[in-house]
N, C-alpha and C positions, 0 to 999 in steps of 0.2 A: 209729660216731659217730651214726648214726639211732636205732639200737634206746632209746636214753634219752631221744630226745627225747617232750615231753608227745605225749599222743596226741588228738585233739578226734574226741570220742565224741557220737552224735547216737541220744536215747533217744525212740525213738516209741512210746508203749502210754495205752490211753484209760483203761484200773482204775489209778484209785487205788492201792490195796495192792501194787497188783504196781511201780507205778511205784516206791514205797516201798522193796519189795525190793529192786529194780534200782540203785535210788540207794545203799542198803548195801552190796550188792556190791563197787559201781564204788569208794565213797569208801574204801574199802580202799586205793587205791593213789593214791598220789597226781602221780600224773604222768596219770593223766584228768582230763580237760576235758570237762565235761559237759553237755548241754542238752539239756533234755528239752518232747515236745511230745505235745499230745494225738490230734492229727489228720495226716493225712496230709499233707496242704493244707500246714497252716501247715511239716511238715516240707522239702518240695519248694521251698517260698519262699525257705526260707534257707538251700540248698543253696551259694550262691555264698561262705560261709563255710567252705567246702571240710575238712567233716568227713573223717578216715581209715576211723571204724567208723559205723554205721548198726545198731543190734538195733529189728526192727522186727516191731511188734505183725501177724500175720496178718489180723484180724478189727479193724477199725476202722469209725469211724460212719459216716466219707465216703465211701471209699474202698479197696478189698481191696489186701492185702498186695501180690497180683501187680501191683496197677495202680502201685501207690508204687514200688515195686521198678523196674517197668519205667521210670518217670521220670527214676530216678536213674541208673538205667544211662545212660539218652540224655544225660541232664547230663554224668557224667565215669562212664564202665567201671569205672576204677580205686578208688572207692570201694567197701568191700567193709562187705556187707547183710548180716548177721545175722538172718535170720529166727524170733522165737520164734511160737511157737503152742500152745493147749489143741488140738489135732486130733494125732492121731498116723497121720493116715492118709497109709501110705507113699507110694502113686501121687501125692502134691501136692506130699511132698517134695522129690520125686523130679524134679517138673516144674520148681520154684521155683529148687533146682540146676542142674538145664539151663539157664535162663533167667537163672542169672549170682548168684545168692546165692550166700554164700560161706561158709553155714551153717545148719543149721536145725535148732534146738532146742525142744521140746517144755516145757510147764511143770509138772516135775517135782518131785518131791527131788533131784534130780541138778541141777536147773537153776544152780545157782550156779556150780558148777564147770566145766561146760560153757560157762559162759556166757566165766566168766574164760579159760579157756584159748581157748575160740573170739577172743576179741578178741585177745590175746599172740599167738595164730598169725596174725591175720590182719595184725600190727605186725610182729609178724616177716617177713613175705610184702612192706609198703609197704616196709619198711628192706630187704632184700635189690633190690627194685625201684629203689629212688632211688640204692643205692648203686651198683649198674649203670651205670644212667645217668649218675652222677657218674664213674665211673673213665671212662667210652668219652668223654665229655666234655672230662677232663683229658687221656689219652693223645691226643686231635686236637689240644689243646692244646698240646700236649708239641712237635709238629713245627713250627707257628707260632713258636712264640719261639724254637725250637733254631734255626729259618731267621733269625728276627730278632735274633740275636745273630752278626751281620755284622763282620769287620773281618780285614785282614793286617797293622794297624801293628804297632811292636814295643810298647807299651804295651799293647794289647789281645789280644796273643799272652801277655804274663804274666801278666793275668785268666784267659785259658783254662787256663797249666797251672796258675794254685790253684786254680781250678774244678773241675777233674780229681783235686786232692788234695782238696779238700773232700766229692767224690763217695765216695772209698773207705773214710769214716770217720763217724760222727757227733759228732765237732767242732762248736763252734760256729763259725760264719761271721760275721763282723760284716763288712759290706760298707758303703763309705763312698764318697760322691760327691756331687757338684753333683745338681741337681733335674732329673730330666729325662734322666740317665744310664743307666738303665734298670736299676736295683738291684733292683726285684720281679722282673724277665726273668732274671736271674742268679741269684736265689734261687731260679726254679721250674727252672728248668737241672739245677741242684745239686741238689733234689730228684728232679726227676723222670731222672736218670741215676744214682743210688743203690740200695740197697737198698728202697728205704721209696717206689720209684714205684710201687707198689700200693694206696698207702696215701694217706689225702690230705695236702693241701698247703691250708692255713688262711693267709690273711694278714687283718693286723687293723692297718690307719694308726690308729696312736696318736694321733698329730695332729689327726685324722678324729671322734675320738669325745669328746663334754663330759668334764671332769674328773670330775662325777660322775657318770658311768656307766659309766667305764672300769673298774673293779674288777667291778662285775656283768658285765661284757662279756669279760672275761680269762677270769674265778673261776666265774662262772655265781652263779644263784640258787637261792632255797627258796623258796615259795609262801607270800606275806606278809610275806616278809622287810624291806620297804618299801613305801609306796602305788604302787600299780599293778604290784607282785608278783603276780599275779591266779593265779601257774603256777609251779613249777618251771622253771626255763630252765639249760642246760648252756650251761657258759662256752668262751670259744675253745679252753684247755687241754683240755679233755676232747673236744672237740669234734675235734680234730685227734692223738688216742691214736693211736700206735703210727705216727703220721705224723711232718709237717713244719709246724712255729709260726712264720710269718715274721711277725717283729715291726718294721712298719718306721717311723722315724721315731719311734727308741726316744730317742732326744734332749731329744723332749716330753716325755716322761711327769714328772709332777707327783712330786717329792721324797717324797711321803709314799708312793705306791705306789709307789716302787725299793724300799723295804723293802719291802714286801711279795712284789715278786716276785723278789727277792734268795731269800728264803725257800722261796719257790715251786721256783727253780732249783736250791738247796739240797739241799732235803728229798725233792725229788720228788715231790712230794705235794699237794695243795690240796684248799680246804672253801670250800663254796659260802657265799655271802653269806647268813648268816641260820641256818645250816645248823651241823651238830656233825659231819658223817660226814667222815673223810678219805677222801680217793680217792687211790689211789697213780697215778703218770703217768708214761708213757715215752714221752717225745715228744724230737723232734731240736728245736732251736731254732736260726734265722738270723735275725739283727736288720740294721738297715741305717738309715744316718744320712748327713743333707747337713750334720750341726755337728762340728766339732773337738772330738771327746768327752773329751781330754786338756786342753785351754782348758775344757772344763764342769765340768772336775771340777776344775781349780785356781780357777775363779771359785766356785766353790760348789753351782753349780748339777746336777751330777749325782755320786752317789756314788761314792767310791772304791773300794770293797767290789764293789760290783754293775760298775763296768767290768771288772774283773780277772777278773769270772765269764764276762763277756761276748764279752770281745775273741778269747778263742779264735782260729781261724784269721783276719787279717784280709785283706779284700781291696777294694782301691782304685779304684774305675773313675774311666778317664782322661774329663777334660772334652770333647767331640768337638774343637773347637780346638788338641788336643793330636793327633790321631788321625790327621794330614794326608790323603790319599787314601783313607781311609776311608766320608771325607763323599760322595765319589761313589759309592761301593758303597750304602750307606745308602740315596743319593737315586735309583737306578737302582733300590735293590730298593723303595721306596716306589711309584716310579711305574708298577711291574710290577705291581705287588697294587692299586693305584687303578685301574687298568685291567683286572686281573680282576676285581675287586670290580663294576666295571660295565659289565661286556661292551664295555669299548673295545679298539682296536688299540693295540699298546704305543708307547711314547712313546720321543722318543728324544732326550738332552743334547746341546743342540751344545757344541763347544766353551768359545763365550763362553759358557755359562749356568754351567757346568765352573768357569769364573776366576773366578765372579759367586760361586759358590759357597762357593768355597775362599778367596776375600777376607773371607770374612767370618767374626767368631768364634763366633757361634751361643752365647750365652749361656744360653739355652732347650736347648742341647746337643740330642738326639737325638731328643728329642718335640718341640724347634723345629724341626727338620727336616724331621722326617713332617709338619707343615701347613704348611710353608712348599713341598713339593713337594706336597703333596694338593692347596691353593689355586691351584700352578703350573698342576699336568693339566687343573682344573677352566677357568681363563682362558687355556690353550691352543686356538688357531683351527685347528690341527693335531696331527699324532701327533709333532711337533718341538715340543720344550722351549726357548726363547728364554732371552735374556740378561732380555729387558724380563718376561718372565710370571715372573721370580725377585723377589718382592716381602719384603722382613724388615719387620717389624709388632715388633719386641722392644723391651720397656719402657726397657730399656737404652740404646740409642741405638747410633752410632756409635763415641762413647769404652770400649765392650768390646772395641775390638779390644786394649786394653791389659792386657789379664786374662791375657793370656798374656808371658812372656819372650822377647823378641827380639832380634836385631840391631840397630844403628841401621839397617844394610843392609836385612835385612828389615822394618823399619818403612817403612821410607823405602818399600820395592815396594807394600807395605798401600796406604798412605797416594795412590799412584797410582795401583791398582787401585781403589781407592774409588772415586775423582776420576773416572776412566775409565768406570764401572758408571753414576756419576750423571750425568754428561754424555753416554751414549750414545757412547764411544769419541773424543768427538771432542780430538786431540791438539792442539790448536792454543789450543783453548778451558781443554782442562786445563793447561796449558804456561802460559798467562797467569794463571792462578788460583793455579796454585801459586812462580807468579816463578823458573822455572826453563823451558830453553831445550826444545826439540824430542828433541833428538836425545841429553840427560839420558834423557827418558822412555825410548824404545828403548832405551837402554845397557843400564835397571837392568832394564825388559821379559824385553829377550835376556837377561844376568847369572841374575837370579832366576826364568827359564824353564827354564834350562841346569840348575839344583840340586833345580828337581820343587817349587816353591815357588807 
């Protein structure tokens, strides 16, 4: 995925003619980014534009090759110096390599060639480096979310076996849920327990990106292809080759590009924006929507072509509301990682915080939950979790708790647990509010205690 992207090349040389060359070279290819400077000085200054290659003149007016060299190194290591020079005197080269160039060419007949390949190898050298760093990044990654994909209910045991069947195939996965359910954590699961965890994992929130700039943000660009095309740019599809494309919040995307990537999914194939070359693509695709994509495509609103390519394996995560004792596992493993996260002692739910808990339907589902226990540790005066440090802030209000299907019986226990969480327990006070007697309340307490409710 690295090796294509443009590369920002930084040309220091004080001759004219020779700059001249150099700029012929380079615009040979056109994924360099060029900038060229006469002096050392001015090169050093706008370092913080974080060039990959540097070819740099030995003999300048300010400042000798080893001093510029040396600057850059103390800026960042990792930028790699190209040294050219009219000297062919070995003992300088020799030292200038020591001292962390990562080439040093002579100006020759040979110099064009040398010069190209010196930069290709030293692109090739950043791209094997970032990509390093990206896989040991993702694989820590990988144990994070496989730990935060918590749950024993029976709805979230059937998301793990199509998770499991989604792992030994490249199937598409459409995963569908309320906001907050945690569809990217399930997408990168299913990657990164496949085949293809060697390879990356690209997610791109459709929702996230303007209408118009989601096609160059997919497809990638050509250099010009629009104002402020300034470069070649690879799009998400090439960018995530021989990986994982998780498309989420594919429900947005604007009618006129479902063709397009109808096409895309098709053919296997895409052309950058501006551009004539096809690239052939073998990428896995998982998409993931909070809309009823079968209501989008009888209102009009998403194609019926493009769902049928898409629906592939689907997989449903349950609303946490659904999840019942789940929400404790959830808010136990929150306030365990808030607590390693900041060298505190671990925390611990009493009971009441427990019922304060599971009273409530968490509409914000699973990332309401992580702040609503982050907030809890934080206004915790102890390593005890209180009934009162359980605070819900959801836009929703109270009437979520009807999002779910119930009993009259289990409403009826909601509806007293409520009353009990905002009154601070008190039975006497709740008894009169709700025009029902004492000893009602305990009945349904006990009753709906008795069933794990």
């Amino acid at each position: 995925m690295y090796e294509k992207d443009p590369v920002k090349i930084f040309v220091v040389e004080d001759d004219i003619v020779y700059t001249k060359f150099i700029k012929y070279v380079l615009d040979l290819n056109p994924d360099f980014e060029v900038e060229f400077f006469k002096t050392g000085k001015e090169c050093v200054s706008q370092l913080y534009k974080r060039p990959s290659v540097i070819t740099l003149d030995y003999s300048l007016p300010d400042m000798s090759g080893a001093k510029v060299l040396e600057a850059i190194r103390e800026f960042d290591p990792q930028i790699n110096v190209i040294i050219i020079s009219a000297q062919e005197k070995i003992g300088t080269a020799v030292e200038l390599l020591k001292a962390g160039a990562f080439d040093y060419i002579t100006k020759d007949e040979e110099a064009k060639e040398r010069i190209l390949n010196s930069i290709n190898n030293a692109r090739n050298k950043t791209s094997l480096i970032k990509e390093i760093d990206f896989l040991k990044k993702e694989i820590t990654n990988k144990y994070e979310f496989e730990k935060g994909i918590i749950g024993t209910s029976p709805s979230i045991k059937k998301v793990f076996a199509l998770m499991e069947k989604a792992t030994k195939t490249n199937i598409v996965a459409s995963i569908s849920g309320e906001t907050g359910t945690g569809k990217e954590l399930v997408a990168k699961a299913i990657h990164y327990n496949s085949k293809l965890k060697s390879k990356p994992f690209v997610a791109v929130n459709v929702a996230a990106i303007p209408k118009e700039l989601i096609e160059s943000e997919l497809f990638g660009h050509e250099k010009g292809a629009f104002t402020g095309a300034l470069g070649r740019r690879i799009g998400k599809f090439e960018e995530a080759e021989g990986g994982t494309l998780f498309l989420d919040e594919i429900g947005e995307m604007d009618l006129s590009l479902q063709s397009k990537l109808l096409r895309v999914l098709q053919e296997k194939e895409v052309t950058r924006v501006g551009g004539n070359q096809v690239i052939k693509l073998d990428v896995r695709i998982i998409v993931a929507t909070h809309k009823n994509l079968q209501e989008e495509v009888r209102s009009g609103k998403f194609r019926e072509d493009l769902y049928y390519r898409i629906l592939g394996l689907p997989i449903h995560l349950p609303p946490l509301r659904e999840r019942g004792q789940d929400v404790i596992l959830l808010a136990k493993y929150f306030l365990d990682e808030f607590a390693k996260e900041n060298q505190l002692k671990k925390f611990r739910l009493t009971s009441e915080a427990q019922d304060k808990l599971l009273s409530y339907p968490f509409p914000g589902n699973v990332r309401e939950l992580k702040s609503v226990m982050d907030l809890a540790a934080v206004m915790a005066d102890e390593s005890e979790i209180n009934a009162n440090e359980i605070n819900f802030n959801s836009t929703h209000g109270e009437e979520a708790m009807f999002f779910k299907e119930m009993t009259l019986e289990e409403y009826t226990y909601r509806i007293i647990r409520t009353y009990l969480n905002r009154y601070n327990d008190n039975v006497l006070e709740v008894a009169s509010k709700l025009g029902i007697g004492k000893s009602s309340i305990y009945r349904y307490l006990k009753e709906m205690e008795k069933h794990n409710l």
